[in-house]
N, CA and C atoms of all chains as a GROMACS GRO file, in nm:
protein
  570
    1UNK      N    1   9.927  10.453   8.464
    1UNK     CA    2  10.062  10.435   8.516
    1UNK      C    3  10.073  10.306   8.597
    2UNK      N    4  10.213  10.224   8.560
    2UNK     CA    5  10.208  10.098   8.659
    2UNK      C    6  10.236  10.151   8.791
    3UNK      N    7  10.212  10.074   8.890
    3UNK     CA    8  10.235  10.107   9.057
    3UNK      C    9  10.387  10.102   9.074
    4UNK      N   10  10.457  10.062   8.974
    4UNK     CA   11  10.618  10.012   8.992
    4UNK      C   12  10.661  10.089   8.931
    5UNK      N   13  10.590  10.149   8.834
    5UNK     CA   14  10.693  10.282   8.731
    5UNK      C   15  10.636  10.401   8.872
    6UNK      N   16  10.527  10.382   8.929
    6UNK     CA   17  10.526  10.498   9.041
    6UNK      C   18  10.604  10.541   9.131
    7UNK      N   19  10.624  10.356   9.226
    7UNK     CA   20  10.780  10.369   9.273
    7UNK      C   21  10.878  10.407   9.219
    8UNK      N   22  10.894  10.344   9.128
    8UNK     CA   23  11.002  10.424   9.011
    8UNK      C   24  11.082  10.529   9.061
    9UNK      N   25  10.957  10.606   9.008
    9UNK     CA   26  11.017  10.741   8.965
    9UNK      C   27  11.026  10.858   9.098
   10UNK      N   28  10.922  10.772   9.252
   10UNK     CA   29  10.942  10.857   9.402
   10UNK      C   30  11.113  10.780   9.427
   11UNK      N   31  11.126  10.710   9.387
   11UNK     CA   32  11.274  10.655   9.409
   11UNK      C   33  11.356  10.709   9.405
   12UNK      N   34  11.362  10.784   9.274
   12UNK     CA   35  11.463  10.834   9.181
   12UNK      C   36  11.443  11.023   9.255
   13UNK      N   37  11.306  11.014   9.285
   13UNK     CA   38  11.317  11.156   9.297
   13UNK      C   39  11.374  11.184   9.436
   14UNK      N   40  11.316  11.120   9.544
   14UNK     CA   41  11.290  11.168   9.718
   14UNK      C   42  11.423  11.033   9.768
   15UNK      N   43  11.434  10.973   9.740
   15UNK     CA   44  11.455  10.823   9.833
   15UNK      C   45  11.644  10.894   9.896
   16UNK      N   46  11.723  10.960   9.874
   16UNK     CA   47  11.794  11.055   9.992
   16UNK      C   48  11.767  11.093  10.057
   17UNK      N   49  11.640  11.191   9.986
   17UNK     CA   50  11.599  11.281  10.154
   17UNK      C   51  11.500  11.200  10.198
   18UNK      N   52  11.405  11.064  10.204
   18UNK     CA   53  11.360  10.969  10.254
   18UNK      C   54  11.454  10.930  10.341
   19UNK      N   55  11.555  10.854  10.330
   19UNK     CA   56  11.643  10.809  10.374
   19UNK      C   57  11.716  10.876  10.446
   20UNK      N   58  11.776  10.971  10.428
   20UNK     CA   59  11.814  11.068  10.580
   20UNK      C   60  11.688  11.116  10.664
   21UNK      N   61  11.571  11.119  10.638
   21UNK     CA   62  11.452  11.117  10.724
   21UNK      C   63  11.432  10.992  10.840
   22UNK      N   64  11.436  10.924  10.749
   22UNK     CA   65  11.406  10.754  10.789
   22UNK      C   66  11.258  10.706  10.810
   23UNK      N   67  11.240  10.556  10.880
   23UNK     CA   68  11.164  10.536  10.851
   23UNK      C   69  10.997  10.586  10.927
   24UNK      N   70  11.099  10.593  11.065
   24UNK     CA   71  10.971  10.653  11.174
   24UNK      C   72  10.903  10.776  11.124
   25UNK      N   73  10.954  10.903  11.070
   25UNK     CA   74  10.969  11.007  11.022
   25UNK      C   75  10.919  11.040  10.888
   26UNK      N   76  10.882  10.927  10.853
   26UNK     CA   77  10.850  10.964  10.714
   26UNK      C   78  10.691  10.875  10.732
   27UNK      N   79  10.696  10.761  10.844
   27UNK     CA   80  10.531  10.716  10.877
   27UNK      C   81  10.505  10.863  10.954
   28UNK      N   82  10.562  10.953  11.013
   28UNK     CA   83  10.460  11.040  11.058
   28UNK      C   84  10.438  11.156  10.968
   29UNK      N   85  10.469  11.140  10.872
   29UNK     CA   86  10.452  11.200  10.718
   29UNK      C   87  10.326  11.157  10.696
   30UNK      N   88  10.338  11.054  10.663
   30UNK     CA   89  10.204  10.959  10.584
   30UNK      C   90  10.080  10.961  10.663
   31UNK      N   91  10.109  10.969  10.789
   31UNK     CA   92  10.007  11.029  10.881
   31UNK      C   93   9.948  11.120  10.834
   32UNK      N   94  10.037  11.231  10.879
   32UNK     CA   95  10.001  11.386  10.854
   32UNK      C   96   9.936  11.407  10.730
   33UNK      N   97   9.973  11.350  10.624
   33UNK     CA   98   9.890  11.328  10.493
   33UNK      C   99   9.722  11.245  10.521
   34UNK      N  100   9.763  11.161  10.564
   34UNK     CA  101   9.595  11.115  10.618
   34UNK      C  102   9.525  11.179  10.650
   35UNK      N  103   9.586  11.282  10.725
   35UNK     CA  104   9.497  11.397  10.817
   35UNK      C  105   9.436  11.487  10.702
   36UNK      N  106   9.532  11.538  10.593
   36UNK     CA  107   9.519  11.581  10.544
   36UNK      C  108   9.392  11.545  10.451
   37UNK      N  109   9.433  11.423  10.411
   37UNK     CA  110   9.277  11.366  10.335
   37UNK      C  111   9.138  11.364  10.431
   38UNK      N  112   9.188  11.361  10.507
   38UNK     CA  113   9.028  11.366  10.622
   38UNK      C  114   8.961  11.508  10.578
   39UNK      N  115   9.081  11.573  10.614
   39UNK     CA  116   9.002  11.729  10.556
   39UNK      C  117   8.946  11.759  10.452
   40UNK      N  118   9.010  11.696  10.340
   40UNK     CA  119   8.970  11.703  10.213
   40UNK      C  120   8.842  11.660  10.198
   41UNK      N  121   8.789  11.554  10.300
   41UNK     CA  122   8.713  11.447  10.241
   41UNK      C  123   8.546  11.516  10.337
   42UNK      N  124   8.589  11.587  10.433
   42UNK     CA  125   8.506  11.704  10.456
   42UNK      C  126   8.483  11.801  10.390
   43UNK      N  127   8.580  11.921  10.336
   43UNK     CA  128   8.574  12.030  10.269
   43UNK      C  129   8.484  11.943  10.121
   44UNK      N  130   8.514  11.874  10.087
   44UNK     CA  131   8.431  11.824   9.943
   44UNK      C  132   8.446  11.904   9.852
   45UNK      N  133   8.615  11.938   9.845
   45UNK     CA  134   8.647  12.048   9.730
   45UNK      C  135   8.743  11.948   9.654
   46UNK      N  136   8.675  11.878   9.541
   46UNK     CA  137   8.693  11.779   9.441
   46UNK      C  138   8.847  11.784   9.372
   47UNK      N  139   8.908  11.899   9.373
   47UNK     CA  140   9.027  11.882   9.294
   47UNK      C  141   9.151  11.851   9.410
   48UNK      N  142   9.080  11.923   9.556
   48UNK     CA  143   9.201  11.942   9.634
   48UNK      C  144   9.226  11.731   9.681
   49UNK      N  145   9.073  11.659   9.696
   49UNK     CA  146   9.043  11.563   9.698
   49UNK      C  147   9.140  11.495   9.633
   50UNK      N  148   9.160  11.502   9.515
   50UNK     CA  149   9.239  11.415   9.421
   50UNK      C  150   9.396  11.450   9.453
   51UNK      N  151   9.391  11.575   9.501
   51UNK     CA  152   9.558  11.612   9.547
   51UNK      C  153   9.613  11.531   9.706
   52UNK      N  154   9.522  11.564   9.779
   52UNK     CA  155   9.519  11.464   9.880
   52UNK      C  156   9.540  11.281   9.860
   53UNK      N  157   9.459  11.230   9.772
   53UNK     CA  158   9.463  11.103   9.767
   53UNK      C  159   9.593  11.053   9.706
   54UNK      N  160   9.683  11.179   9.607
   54UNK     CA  161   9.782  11.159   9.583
   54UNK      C  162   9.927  11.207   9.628
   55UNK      N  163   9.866  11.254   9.766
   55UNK     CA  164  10.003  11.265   9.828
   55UNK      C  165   9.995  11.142   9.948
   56UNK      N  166   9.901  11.115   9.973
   56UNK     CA  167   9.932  10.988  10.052
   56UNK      C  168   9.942  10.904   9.985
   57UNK      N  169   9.933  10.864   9.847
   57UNK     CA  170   9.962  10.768   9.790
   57UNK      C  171  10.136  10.785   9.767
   58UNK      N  172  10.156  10.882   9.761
   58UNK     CA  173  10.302  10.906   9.735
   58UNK      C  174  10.409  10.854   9.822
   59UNK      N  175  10.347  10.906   9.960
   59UNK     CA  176  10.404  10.948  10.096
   59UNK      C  177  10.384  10.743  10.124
   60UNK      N  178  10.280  10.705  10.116
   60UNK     CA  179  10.280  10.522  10.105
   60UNK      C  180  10.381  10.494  10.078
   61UNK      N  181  10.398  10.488   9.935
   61UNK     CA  182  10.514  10.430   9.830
   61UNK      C  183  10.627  10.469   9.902
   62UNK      N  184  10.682  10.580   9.939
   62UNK     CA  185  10.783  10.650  10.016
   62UNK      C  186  10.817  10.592  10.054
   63UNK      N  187  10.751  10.542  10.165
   63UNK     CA  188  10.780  10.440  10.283
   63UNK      C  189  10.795  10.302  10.210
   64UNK      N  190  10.750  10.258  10.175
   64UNK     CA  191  10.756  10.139  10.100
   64UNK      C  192  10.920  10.127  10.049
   65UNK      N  193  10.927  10.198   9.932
   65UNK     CA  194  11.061  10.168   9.900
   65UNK      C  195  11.174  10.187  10.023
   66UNK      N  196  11.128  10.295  10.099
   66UNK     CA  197  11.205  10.292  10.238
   66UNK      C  198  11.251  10.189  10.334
   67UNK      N  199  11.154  10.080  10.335
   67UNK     CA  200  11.191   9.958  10.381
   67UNK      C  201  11.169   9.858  10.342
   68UNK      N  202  11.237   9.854  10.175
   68UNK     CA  203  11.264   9.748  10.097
   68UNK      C  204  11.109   9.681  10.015
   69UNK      N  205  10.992   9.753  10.058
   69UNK     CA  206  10.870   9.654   9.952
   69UNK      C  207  10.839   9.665   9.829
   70UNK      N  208  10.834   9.642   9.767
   70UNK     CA  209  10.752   9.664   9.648
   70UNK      C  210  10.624   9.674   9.631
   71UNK      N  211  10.562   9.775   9.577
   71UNK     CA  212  10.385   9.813   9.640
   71UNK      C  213  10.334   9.761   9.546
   72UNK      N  214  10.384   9.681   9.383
   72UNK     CA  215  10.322   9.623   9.301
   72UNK      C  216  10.315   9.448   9.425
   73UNK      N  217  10.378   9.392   9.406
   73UNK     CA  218  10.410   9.288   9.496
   73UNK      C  219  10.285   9.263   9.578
   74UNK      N  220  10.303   9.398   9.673
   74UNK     CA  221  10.218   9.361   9.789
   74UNK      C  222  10.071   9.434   9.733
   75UNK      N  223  10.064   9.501   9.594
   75UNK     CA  224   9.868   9.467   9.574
   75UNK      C  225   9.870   9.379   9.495
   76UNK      N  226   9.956   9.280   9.464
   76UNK     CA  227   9.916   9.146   9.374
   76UNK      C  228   9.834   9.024   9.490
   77UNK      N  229   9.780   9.061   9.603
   77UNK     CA  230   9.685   9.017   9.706
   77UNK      C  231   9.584   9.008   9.635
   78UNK      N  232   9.578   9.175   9.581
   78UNK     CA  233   9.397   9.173   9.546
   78UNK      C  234   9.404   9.189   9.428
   79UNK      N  235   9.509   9.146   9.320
   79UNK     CA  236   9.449   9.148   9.164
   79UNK      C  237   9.337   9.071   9.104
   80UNK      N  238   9.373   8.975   9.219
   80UNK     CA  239   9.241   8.864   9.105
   80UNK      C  240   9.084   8.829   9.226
   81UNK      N  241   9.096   8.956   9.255
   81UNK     CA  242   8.942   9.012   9.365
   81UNK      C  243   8.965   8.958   9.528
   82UNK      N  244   8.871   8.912   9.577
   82UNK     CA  245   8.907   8.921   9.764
   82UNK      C  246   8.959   8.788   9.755
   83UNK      N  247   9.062   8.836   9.875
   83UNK     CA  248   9.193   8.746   9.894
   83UNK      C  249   9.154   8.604   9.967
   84UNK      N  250   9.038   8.641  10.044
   84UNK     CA  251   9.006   8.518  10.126
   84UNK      C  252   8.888   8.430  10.080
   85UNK      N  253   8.788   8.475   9.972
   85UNK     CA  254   8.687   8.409   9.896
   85UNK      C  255   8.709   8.407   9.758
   86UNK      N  256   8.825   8.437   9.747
   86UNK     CA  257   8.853   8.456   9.559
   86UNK      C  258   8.772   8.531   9.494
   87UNK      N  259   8.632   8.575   9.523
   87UNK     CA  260   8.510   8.643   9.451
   87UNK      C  261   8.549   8.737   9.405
   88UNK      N  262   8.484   8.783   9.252
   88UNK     CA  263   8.481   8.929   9.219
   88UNK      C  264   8.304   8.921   9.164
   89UNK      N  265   8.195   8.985   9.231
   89UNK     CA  266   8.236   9.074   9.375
   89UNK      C  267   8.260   8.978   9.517
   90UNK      N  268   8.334   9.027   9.562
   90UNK     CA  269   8.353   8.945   9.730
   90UNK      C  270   8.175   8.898   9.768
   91UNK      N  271   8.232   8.750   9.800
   91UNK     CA  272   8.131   8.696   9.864
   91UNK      C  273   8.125   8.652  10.004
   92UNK      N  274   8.251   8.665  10.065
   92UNK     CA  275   8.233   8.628  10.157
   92UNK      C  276   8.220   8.761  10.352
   93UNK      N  277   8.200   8.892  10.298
   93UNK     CA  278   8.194   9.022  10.371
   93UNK      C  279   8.324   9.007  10.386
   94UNK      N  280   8.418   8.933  10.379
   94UNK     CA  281   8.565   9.023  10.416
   94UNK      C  282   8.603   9.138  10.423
   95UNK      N  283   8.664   9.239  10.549
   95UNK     CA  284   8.770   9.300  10.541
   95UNK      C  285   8.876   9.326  10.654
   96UNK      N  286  10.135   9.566   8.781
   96UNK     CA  287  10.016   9.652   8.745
   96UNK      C  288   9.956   9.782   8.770
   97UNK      N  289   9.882   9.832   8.646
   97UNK     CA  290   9.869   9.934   8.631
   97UNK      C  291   9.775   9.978   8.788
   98UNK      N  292   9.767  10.092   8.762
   98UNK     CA  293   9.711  10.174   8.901
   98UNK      C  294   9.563  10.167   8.907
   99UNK      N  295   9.544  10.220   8.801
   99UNK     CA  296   9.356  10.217   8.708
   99UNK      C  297   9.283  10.068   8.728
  100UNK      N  298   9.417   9.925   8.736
  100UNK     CA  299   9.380   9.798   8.704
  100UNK      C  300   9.332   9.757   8.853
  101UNK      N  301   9.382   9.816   8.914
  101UNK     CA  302   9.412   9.766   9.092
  101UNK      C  303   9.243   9.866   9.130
  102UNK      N  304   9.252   9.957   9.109
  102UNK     CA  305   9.161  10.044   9.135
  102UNK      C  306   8.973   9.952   9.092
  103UNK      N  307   9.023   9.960   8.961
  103UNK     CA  308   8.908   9.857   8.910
  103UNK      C  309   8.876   9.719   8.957
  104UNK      N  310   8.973   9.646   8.965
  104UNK     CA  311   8.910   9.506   9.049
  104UNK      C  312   8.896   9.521   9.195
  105UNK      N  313   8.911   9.620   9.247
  105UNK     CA  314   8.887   9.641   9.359
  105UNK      C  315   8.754   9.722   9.375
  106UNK      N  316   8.706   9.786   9.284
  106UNK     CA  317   8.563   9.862   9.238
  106UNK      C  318   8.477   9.726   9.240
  107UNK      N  319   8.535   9.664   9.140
  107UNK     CA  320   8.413   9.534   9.126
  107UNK      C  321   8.395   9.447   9.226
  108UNK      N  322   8.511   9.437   9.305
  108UNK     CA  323   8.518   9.322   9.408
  108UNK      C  324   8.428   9.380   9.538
  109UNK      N  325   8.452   9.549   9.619
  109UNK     CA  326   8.442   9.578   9.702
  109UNK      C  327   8.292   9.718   9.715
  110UNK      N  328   8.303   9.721   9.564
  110UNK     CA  329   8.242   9.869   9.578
  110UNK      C  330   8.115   9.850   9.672
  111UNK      N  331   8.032   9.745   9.598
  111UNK     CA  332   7.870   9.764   9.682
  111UNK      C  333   7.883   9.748   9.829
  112UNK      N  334   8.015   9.664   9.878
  112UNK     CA  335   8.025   9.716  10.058
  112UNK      C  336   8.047   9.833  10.076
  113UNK      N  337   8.187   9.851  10.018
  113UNK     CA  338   8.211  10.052  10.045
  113UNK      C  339   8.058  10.080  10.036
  114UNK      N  340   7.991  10.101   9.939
  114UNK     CA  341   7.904  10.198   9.923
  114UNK      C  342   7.799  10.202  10.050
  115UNK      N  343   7.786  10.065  10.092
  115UNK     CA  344   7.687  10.072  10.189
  115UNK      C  345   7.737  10.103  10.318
  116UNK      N  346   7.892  10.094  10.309
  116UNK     CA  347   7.965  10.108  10.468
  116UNK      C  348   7.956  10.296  10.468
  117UNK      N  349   8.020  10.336  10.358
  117UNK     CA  350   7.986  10.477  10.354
  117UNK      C  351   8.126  10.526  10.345
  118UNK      N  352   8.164  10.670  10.321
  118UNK     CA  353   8.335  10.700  10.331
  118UNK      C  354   8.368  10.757  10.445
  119UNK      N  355   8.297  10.788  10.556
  119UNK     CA  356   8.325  10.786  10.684
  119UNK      C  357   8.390  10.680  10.741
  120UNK      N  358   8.298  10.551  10.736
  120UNK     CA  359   8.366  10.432  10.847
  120UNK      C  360   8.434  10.375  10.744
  121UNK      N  361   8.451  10.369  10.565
  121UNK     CA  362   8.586  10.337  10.516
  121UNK      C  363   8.730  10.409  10.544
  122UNK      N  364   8.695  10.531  10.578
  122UNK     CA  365   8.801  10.621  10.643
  122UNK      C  366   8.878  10.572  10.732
  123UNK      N  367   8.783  10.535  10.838
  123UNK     CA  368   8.814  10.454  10.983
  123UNK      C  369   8.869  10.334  10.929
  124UNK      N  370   8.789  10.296  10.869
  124UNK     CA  371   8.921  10.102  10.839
  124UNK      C  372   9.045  10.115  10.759
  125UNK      N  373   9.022  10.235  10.674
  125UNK     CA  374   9.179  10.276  10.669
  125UNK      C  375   9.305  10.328  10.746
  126UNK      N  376   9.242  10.400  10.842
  126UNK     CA  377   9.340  10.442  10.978
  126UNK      C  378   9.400  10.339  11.043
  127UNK      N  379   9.288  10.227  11.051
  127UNK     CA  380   9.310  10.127  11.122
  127UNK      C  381   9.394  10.019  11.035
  128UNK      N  382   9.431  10.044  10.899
  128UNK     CA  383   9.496   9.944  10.860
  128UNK      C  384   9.642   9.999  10.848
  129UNK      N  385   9.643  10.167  10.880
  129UNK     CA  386   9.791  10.216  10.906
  129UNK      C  387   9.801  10.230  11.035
  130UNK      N  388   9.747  10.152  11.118
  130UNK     CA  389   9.729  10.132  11.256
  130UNK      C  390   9.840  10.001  11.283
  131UNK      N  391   9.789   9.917  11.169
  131UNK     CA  392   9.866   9.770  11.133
  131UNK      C  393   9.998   9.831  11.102
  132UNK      N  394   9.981   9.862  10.976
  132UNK     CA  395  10.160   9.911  10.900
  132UNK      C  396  10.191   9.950  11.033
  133UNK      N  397  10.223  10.046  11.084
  133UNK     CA  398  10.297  10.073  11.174
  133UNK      C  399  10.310  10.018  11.262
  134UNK      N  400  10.269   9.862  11.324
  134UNK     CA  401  10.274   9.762  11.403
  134UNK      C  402  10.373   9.689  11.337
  135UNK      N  403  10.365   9.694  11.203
  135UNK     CA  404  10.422   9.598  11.114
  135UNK      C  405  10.543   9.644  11.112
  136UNK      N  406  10.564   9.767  11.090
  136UNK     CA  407  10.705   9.832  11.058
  136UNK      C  408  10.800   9.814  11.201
  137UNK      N  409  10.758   9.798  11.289
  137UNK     CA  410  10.788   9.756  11.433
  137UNK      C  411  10.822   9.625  11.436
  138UNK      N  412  10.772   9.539  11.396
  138UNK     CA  413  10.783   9.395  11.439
  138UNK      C  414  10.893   9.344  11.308
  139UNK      N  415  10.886   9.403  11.238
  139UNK     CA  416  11.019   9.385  11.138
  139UNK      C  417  10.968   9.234  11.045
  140UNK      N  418  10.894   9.196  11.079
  140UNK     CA  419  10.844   9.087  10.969
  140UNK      C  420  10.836   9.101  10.827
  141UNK      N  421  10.914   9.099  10.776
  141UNK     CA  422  10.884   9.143  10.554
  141UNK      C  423  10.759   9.086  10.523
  142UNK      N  424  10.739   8.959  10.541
  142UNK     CA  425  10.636   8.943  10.445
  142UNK      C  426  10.518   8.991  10.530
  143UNK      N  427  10.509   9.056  10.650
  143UNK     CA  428  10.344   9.091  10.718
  143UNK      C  429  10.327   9.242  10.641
  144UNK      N  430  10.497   9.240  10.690
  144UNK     CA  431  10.489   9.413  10.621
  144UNK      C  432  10.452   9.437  10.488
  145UNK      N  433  10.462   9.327  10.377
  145UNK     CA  434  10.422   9.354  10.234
  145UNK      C  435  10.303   9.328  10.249
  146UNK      N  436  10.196   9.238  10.348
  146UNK     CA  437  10.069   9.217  10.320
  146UNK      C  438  10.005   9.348  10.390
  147UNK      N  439  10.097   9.425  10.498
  147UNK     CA  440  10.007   9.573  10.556
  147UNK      C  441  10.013   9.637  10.418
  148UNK      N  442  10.126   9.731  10.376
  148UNK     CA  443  10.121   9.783  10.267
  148UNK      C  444  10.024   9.752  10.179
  149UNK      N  445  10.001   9.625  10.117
  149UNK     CA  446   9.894   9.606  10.064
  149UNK      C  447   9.724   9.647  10.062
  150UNK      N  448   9.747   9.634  10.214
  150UNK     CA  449   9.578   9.650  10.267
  150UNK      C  450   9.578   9.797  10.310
  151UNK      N  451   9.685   9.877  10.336
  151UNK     CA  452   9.664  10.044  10.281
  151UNK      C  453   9.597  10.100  10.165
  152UNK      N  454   9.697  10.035  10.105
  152UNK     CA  455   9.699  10.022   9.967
  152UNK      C  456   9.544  10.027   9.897
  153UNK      N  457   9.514   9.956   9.942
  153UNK     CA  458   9.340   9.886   9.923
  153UNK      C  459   9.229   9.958   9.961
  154UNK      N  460   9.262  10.014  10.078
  154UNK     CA  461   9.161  10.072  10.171
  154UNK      C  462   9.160  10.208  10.099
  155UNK      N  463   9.292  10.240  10.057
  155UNK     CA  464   9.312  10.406   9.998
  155UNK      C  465   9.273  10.398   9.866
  156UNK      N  466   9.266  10.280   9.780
  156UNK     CA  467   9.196  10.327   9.686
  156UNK      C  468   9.042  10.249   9.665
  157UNK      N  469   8.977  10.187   9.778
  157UNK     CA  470   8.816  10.177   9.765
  157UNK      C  471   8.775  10.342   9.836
  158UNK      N  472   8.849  10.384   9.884
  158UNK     CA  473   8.820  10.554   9.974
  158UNK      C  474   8.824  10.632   9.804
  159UNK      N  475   8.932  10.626   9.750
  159UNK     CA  476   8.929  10.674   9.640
  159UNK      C  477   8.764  10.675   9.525
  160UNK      N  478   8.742  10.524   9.504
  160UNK     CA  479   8.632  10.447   9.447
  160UNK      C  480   8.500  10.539   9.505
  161UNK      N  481   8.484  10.528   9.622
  161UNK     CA  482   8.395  10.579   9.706
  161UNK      C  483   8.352  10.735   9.686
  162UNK      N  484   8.476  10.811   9.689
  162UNK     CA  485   8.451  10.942   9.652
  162UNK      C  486   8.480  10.997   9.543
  163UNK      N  487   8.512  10.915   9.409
  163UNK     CA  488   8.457  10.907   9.253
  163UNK      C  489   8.662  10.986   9.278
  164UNK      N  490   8.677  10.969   9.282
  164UNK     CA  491   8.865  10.969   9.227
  164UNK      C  492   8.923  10.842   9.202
  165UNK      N  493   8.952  10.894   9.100
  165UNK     CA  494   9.067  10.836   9.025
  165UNK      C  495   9.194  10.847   9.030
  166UNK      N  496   9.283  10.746   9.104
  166UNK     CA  497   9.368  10.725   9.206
  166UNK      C  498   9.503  10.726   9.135
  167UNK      N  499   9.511  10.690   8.987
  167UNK     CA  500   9.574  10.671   8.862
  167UNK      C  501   9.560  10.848   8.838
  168UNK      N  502   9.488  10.922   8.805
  168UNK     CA  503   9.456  11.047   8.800
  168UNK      C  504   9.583  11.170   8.927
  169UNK      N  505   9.547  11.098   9.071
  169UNK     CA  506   9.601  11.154   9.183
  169UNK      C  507   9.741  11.144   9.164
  170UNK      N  508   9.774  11.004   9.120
  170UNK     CA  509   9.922  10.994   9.113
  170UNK      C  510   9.967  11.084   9.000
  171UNK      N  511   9.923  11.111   8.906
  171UNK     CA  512  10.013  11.221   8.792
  171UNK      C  513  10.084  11.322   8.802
  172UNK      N  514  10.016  11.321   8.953
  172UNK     CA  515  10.120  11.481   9.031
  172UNK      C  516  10.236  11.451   9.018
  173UNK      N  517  10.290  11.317   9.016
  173UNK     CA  518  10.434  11.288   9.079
  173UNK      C  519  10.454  11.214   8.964
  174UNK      N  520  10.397  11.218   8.848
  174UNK     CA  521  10.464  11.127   8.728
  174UNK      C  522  10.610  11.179   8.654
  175UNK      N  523  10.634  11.273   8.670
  175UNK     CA  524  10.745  11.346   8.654
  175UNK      C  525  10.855  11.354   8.698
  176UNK      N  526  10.856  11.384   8.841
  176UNK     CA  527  10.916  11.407   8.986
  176UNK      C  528  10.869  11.484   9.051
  177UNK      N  529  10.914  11.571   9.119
  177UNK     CA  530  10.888  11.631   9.206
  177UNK      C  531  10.816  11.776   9.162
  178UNK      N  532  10.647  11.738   9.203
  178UNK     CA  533  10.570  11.895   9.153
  178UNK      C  534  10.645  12.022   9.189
  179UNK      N  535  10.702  12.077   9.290
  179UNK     CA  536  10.710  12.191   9.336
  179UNK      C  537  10.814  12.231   9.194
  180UNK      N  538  10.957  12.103   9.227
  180UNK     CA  539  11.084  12.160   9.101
  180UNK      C  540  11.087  12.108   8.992
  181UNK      N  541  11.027  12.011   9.008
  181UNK     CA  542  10.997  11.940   8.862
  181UNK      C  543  11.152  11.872   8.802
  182UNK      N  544  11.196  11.844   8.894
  182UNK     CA  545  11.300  11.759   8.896
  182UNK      C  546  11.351  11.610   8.969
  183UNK      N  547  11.402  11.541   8.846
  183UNK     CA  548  11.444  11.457   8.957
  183UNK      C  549  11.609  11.434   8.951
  184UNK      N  550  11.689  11.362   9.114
  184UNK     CA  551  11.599  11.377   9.208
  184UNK      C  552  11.598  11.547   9.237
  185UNK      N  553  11.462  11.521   9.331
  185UNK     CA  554  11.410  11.686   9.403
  185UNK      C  555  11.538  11.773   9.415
  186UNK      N  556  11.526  11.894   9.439
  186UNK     CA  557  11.639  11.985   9.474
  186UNK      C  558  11.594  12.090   9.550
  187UNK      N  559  11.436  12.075   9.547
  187UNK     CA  560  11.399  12.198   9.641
  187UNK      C  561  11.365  12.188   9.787
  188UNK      N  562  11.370  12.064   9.780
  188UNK     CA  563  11.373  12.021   9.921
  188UNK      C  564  11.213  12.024   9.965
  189UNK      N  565  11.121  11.974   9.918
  189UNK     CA  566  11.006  11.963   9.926
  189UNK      C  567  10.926  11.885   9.966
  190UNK      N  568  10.859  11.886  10.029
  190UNK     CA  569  10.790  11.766  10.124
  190UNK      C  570  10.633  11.802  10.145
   0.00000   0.00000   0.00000
């Protein structure tokens, strides 16, 4: 799936009730989802893992279209490997 | 670009640090880079704010890399719309 058909389609689905949330409100969403992956990433129960990584990925994008970014846009940083040594693999320890 | 594509040059570019940093303290540099976003979302700057997003972005899927998910995989929950109604937009009011 592209990262822009992802936005896409959280656009089309949530971005009202995003938007009557707003933006503070929906970062303490994306939080709470973090938290959530922490747990996951303890429990080491592999499917819930992948459910986790994709609700904060969701709950990201959320926000994103929430205040105008485009999340393809802003990972075209790291398409062509690390942003500050050009390397693939990074040569220079960046992060 | 695709999700799988971002995921992968970021495998090749970053993995052998992740691997040696571990998914504990990649955890931590991810908190800390929605430590940023939300500095960012404050200071109202667009283009800092498309380069935070980005480096979420990044951090959430070498965490992904790290603990063998497939981040392209995570997102399918929401390739549709909304898991709970399976509609878009949502109607069940789901979060």
């Amino acid at each position: 799936m592209e990262i822009s058909e992802l936005q896409d389609v959280l656009r089309r689905t949530y971005l009202g009730r995003d938007a009557r949330r707003g933006p503070d409100a929906t970062f303490r969403w994306l939080t709470e989802e973090v938290g959530e992956l922490a747990r996951a990433l303890r429990n080491q129960d592999r499917e819930n893992l992948e459910h986790e990584f994709g609700d904060v990925l969701a709950w990201l994008t959320s926000l994103a279209s929430l205040t105008g970014v485009e999340l393809s846009a802003a990972a075209e940083r790291y398409s062509n490997g690390c942003p500050k040594c050009g390397s693939i693999p990074c040569r220079c320890g960046f992060e």
